[in-house]
C-alpha positions as CSV (number, residue, x, y, z in Angstrom):
1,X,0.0,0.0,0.0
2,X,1.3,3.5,-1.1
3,X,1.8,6.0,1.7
4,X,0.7,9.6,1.4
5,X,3.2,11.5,-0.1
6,X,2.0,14.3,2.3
7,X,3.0,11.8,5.1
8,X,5.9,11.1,3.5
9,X,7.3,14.9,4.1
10,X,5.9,14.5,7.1
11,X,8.3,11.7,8.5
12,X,11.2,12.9,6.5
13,X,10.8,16.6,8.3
14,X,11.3,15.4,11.3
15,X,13.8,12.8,10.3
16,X,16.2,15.6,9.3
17,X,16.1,17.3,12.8
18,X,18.9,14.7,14.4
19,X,22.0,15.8,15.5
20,X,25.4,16.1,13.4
21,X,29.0,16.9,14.2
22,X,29.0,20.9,14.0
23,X,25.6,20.5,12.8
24,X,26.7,20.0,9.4
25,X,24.3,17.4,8.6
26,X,25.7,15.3,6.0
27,X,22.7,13.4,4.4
28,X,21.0,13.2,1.1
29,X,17.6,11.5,0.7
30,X,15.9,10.0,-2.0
31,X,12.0,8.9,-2.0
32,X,11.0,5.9,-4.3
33,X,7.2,5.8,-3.2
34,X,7.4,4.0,-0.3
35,X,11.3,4.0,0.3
36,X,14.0,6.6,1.2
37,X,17.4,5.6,0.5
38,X,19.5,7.4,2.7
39,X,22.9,8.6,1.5
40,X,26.3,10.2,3.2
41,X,27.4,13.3,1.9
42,X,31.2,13.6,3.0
43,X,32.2,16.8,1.8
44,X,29.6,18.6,4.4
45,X,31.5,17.2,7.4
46,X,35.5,17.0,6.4
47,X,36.5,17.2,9.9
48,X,39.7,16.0,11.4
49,X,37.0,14.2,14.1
50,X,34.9,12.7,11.2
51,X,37.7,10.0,10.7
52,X,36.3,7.6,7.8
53,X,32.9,9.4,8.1
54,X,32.0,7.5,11.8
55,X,30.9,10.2,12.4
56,X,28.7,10.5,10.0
57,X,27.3,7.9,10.3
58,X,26.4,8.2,14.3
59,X,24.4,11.1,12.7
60,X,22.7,9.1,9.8
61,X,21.6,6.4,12.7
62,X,20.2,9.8,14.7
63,X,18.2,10.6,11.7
64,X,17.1,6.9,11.3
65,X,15.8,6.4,14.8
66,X,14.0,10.1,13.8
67,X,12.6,8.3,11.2
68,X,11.4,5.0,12.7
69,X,9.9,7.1,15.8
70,X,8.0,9.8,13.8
71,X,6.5,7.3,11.2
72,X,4.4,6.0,14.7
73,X,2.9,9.5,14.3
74,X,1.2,8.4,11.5
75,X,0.4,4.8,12.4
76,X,3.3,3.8,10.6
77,X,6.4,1.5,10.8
78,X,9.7,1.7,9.1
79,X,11.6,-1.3,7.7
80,X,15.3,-0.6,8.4
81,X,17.7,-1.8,5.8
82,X,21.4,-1.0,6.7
83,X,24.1,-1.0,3.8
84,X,27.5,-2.9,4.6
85,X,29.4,-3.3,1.2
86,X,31.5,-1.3,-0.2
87,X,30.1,-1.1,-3.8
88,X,27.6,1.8,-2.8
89,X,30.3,3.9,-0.4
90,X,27.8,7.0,0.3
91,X,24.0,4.7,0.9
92,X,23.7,4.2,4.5
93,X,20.3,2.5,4.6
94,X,17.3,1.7,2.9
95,X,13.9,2.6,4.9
96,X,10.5,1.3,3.9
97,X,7.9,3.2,5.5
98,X,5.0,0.3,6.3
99,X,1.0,1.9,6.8
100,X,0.3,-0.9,9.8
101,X,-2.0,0.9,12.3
102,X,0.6,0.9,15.2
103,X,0.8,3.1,18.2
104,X,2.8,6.0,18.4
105,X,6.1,6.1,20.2
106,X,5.8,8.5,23.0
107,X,9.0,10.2,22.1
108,X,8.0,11.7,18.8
109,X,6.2,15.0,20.4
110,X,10.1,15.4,21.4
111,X,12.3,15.4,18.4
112,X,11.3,18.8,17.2
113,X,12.1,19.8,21.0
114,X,15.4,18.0,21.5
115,X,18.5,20.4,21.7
116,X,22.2,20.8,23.1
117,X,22.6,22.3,26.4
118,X,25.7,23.6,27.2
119,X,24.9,25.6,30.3
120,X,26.1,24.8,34.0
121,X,23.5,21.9,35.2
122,X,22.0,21.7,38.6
123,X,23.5,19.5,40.9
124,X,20.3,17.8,41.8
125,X,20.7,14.2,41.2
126,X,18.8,11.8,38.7
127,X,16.0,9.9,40.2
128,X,15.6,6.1,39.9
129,X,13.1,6.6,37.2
130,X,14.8,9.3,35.5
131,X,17.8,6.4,35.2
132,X,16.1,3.7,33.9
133,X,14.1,5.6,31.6
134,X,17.5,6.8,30.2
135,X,19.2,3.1,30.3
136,X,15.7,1.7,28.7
137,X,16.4,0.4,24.4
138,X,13.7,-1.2,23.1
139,X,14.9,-4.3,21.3
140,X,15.5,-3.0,17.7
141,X,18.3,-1.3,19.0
142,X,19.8,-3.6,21.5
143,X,22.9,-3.9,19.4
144,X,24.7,-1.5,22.1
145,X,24.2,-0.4,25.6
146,X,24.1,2.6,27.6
147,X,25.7,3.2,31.2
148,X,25.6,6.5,33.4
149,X,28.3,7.2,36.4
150,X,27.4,9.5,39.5
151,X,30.0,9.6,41.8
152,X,32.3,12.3,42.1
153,X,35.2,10.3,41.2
154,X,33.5,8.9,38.6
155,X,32.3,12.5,36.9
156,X,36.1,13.6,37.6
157,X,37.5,11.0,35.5
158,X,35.1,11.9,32.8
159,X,35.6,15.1,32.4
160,X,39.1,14.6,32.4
161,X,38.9,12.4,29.4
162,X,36.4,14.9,27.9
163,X,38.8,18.0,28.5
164,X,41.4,15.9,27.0
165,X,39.5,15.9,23.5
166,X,38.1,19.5,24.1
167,X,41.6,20.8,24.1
168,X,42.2,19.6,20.5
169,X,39.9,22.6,19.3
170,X,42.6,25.3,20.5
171,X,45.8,23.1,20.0
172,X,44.9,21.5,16.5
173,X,44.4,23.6,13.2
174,X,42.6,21.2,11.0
175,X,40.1,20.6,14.3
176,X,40.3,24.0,14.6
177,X,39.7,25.5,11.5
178,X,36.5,23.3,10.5
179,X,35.1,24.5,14.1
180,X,35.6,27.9,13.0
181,X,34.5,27.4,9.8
182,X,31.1,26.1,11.2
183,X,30.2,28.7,13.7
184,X,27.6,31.4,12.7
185,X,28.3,34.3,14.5
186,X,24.7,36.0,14.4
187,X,20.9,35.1,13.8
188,X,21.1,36.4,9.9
189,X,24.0,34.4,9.4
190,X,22.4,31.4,11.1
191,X,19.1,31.7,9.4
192,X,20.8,32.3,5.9
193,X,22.8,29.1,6.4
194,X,20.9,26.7,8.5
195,X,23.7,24.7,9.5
196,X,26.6,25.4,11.8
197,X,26.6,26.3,15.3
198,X,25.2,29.5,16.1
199,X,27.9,31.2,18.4
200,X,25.2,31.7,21.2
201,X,24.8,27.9,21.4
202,X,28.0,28.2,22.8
203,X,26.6,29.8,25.9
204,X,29.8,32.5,26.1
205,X,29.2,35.7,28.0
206,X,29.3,39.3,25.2
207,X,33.1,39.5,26.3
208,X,33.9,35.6,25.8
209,X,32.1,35.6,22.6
210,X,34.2,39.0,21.6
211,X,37.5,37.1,22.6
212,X,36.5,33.9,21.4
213,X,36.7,35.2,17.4
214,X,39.8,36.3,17.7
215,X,40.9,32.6,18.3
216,X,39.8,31.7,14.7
217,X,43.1,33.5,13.8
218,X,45.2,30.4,14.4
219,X,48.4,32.1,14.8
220,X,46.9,34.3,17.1
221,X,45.7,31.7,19.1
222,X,49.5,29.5,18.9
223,X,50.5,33.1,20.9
224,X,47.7,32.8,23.4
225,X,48.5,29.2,23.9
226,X,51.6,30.1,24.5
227,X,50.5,32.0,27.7
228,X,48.3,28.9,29.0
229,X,45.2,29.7,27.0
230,X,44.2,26.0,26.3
231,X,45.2,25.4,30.2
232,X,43.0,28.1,31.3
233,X,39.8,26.8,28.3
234,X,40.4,23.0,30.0
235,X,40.2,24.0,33.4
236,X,36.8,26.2,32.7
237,X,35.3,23.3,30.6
238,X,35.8,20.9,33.3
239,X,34.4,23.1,35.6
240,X,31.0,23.4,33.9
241,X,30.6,19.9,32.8
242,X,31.1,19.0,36.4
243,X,27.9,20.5,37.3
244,X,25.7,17.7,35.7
245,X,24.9,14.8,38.1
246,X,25.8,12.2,35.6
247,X,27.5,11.4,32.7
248,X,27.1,8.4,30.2
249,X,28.4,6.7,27.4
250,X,26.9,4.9,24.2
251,X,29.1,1.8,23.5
252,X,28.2,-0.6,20.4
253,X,30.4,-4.2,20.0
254,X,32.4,-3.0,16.7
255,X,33.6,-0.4,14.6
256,X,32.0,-0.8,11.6
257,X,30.1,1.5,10.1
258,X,26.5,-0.4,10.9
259,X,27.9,-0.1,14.3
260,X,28.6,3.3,14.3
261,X,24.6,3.8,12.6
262,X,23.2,1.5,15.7
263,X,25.8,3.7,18.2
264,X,23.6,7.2,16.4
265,X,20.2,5.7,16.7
266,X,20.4,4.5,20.3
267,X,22.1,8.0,21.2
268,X,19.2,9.8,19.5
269,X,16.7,7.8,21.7
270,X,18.5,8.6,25.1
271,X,18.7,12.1,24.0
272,X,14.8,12.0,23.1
273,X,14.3,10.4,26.3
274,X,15.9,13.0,28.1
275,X,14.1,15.5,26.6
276,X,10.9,13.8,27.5
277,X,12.0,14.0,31.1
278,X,12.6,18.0,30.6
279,X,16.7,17.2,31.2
280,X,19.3,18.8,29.5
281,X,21.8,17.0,27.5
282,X,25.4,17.6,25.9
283,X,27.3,15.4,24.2
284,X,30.8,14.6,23.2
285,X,32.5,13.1,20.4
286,X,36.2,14.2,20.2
287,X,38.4,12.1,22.7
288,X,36.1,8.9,21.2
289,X,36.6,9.9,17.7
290,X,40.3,11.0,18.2
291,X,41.0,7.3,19.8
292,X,39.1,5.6,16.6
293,X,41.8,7.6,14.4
294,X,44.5,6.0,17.2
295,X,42.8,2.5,16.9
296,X,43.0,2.4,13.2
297,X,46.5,3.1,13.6
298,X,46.0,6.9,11.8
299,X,48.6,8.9,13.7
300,X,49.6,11.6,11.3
301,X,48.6,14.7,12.5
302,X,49.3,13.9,16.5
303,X,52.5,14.9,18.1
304,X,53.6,12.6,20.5
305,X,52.6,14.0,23.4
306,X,48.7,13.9,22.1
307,X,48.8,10.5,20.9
308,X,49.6,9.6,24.5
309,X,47.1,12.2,25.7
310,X,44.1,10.8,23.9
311,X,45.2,7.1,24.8
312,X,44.7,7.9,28.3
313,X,41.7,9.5,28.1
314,X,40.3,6.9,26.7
315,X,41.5,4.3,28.6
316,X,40.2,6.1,31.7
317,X,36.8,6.1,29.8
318,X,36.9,2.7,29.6
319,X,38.1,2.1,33.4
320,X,35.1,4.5,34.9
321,X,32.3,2.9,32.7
322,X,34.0,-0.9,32.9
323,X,34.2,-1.5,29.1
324,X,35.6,-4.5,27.9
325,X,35.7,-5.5,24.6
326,X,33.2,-2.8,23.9
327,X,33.5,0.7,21.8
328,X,32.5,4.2,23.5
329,X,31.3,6.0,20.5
330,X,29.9,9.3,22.1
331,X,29.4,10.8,25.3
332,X,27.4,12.9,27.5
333,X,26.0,14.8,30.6
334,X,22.7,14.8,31.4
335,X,21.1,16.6,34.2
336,X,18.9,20.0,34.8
337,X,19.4,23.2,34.1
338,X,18.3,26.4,32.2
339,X,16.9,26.3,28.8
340,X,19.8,27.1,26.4
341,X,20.0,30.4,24.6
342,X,19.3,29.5,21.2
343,X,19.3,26.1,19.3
344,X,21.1,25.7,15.8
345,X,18.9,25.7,12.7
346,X,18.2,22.7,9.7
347,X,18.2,22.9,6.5
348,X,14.4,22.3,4.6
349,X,13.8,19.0,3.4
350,X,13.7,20.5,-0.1
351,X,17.9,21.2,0.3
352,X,18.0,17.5,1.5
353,X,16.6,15.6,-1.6
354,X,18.7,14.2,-4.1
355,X,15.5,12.8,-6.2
356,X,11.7,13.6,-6.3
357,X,9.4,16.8,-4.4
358,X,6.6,17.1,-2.7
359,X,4.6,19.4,-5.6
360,X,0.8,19.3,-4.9
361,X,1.0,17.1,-1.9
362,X,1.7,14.2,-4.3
363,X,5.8,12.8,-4.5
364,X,7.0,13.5,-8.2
């Protein structure tokens, strides 16, 4: 049975509302009727971070997990068909939206509502149900696992490992450079663009935000670093992510790509669950992503001293959340707090679509 092409859009505008690296979103879509093959697009996200598109692709499983949860809006169900060869390099997945009369998932009046906090948190702790609600995958995506960690010592060791990543954005150019490259540094900008990071997002005071484009000079910022600026950054991140009561990880079995996919879609549903819960969220990718580049055996680009760096980190990730042979993909804090300032824009679906509109309500 056809679907509405109406509902089509529909699913697919809400689909495009996951989260990306810089909020670059690197997806493509095309709509065959009843099907959306969903495609990478690596030249929007050529960060040093994105190493082999992973990162990428934690976003495409965001957007799928969108996908699957907003089609329950309409009664509908969504046939997940992950791509593994190598013989279409930039098609993620196949999705084949089913008309079946199901319920709807209670997290889709969230996704529109779902954004990046990156405010000091409350230091009121989660409650039991606020935890398992977090923790809870339903079994199409039990593929990975979630843990959180509470205890000072725990949070400490963290945000250490977190720091350790952070620091890359003032002590490496390329990380550096695409950062800068992504930030919109006013609402017209932002709204002309509709991707990027709108500078407010980053929750700087007038005089922080003032200093901070300066550091998009790069030799500007080698002098500052030669004073302790990074130091100085480190010790101020740390101190604000330590406000959240917990901190979790997303950890999938492998490193392929389809793992990195099931890594985005169960992240998207903790974050939607969070949201539900009226928590704030922030996550991080850089000390994960910087230890898959170490993993694969990629070191050009590190000095010595941050190879070593982001190989402790990591394995004080592991330590704190107990990880064995599994892979922490992407991090976060969770916890309550203020509403953030602002929230980074999307592009239209029509930007998005690599075959076929919505003319007339009927897909062309």
């Amino acid at each position: 049975m056809d679907i509405e092409a109406s509902r089509v859009r529909q699913i697919l505008e809400l689909a495009i509302l996951a989260p990306s690296g810089d909020n670059s979103q690197p997806w493509e879509l095309s709509v065959r009727g009843n099907f959306v093959d969903l495609y990478n697009v690596p030249e929007r996200d050529q960060s040093f971070l994105n190493f082999r598109q992973k990162a990428a692709r934690v976003a495409h499983g965001a957007l799928i997990e969108n996908a699957v949860i907003a089609a329950s809006k309409f009664g509908c169900e969504i046939g997940v068909q992950l791509v593994s060869d190598d013989k279409n390099a930039n098609l993620v997945a196949t999705l084949e939206i089913k008309e079946l009369g199901i319920k709807e998932d209670p997290l889709s009046p969230w996704i529109s509502k779902r954004t990046t906090n990156r405010k000091s948190f409350r230091s009121a702790p989660l409650t039991e149900k606020e935890k398992s609600t977090l923790m809870f995958l339903p079994d199409s995506i039990k593929d990975g696992h979630v843990r959180l960690v509470e205890s000072r010592q725990e949070r400490e060791a963290v945000a250490e490992a977190v720091v350790a990543g952070d620091r890359f954005i003032l002590e490496h150019q390329q990380i550096h450079d695409f950062l800068f490259h992504q930030l919109r540094w006013g609402d017209e900008e932002a709204r002309s663009s509709r991707n990027g990071l709108h500078i407010k997002t980053l929750e700087l005071s007038f005089p922080q935000a003032l200093f901070f484009r300066l550091l998009g000079h790069w030799g500007f910022l080698q002098t500052m670093n030669r004073f302790g600026l990074s130091n100085v950054f480190a010790k101020q991140a740390k101190h604000t992510y330590l406000s959240a009561p917990a901190f979790g990880v997303v950890a999938v079995q492998g490193d392929s790509d389809v793992d990195f996919v099931k890594a985005g879609r169960i992240l998207e549903r903790v974050w939607l669950s969070a949201t539900s819960l009226g928590l704030s969220f922030q996550p991080f990718a850089s000390t994960t992503f910087l230890s898959e580049r170490l993993r694969s055996g990629e070191t050009a680009g590190f000095s010595m001293g941050q190879i070593k760096q982001v190989k402790e980190a990591y394995q004080r990730l592991s330590e704190t959340f107990h990880l064995e042979k599994e892979i922490a993909v992407m991090l976060f804090r969770v916890g309550h707090s203020a509403p953030p300032s602002t929230r980074s824009l999307r592009f239209p679906l029509e930007n998005v679509l690599r075959r076929g509109n919505f003319e007339g309500g009927l897909f062309r």
